[in-house]
C-alpha angles and dihedrals in degrees: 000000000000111000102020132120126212131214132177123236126180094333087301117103122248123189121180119204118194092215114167116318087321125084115218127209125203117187142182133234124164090343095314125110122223105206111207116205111191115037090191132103087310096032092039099069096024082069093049100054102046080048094058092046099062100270107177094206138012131184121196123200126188138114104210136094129234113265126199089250087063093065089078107065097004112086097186091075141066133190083271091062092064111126091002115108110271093227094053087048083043095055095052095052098057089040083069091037090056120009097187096051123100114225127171132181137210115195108216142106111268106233148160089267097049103027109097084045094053098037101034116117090017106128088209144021129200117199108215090164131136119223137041096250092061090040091049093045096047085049088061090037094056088045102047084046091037096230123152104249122195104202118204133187139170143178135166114344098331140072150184144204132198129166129214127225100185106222085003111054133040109262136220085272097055086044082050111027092176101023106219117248118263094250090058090060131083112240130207095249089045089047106020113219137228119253087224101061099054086037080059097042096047089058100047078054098057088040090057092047092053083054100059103037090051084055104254130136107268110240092217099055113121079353128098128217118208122177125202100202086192100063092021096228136135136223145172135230116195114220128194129209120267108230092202091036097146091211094051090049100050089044085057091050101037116087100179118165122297089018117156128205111230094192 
């Protein structure tokens, strides 16, 4: 992976890629890389904990620096982060977090052009963007690599979770036929968000990753997870797939490189 930079955790690989104003983080459990894409408030704790939990490799990718306004809801960085890229603060932090654990880092933006190069021979993605267009991108990306992707999202002071089995699972498409235009959706900066609830939603995503690179059964496939940070409560949405999604059925028909067959 160019650009990237290893470092070892807990005898499990972590490598951390800058991509775009999302930091991405790949790691590796029982010989299989999470890739991470998104080391802000959804991909920050996301890391940790997989971390924590014995992750062999992670990759960050991002190309943005910590700003004084990340502290907040970002646990990887501290005031002396600031201005520094966040996957190069992320990696030390989870160099001291786990000595042992490989992490690199590639500093560039995730789209529709890199990112089967960049994604390709990963065994999950989670998705820690902001915004529907790079949601919306990395759910094309994971099916046309067939990579189990878990997408997670959150504004204000709620948040969701929904995972991707690509030819198994419904995707982000079947959930959103016709995706909403940017301006009809609430942003982070229009709505604010809690640090809790990404902090929440980061580590159901790492939990769902450790499930599906250990081999179980994911919890958040053709289910949706919403949570009301209000009333802190869960609850769960079940989707269908969609048989004339247009997503699922390019992804049937695509073969880029380092594409892997989940059948």
């Amino acid at each position: 992976m160019s650009g990237a930079s290893i470092v070892g955790v807990g005898g499990h690989d972590v490598a951390i890629v800058g991509v775009g104003g999302h930091d991405v983080a790949i790691v590796g459990v029982g010989g299989h890389d999470v890739a991470i894409v998104g080391v802000g408030g959804l991909g920050a704790p996301a890391a940790a904990a997989l971390a924590a939990s014995g992750a062999n490799a992670l990759t960050l990718i991002d190309d943005d620096l910590v700003e004084v306004s990340n502290l907040p809801r970002q646990p990887l960085f501290d005031v002396t982060d600031v201005g520094t890229p966040k996957v190069e603060a992320a990696a030390r932090r989870l160099r001291a977090l786990r000595p042992g654990m490989r992490v690199a880092t590639i500093r560039a933006r995730v789209d529709s052009g890199n990112a089967a190069r960049i994604l390709a021979g990963h065994g999950v993605i989670i998705d820690g963007t902001d915004g529907l267009p790079s949601k919306s991108m990395l759910n094309d990306a994971a099916l046309t690599l067939g990579i189990p992707l878990v997408h997670a999202g959150a504004v204000g002071l709620d948040g969701q979770l929904f995972t991707i089995l690509p030819g198994r699972s419904a995707c982000l498409r079947c959930l959103f036929p016709e995706l909403p235009g940017e301006d009809d959706m609430p942003t982070c900066q229009q709505s604010g968000i809690l640090g809790p609830v990404v902090g929440a939603i980061g580590f159901a995503a790492a939990a769902e990753a450790r499930r599906i690179l250990s081999g179980e059964a994911p919890e958040l496939a053709n289910r949706l997870a919403i949570l009301d940070g209000v009333r802190v409560r869960w609850r769960t949405v079940a989707v269908r797939p969609n048989p004339r999604c247009p997503a699922c059925d390019a992804a049937r028909t695509a073969s880029p490189p380092g594409v892997r067959s989940l059948a």
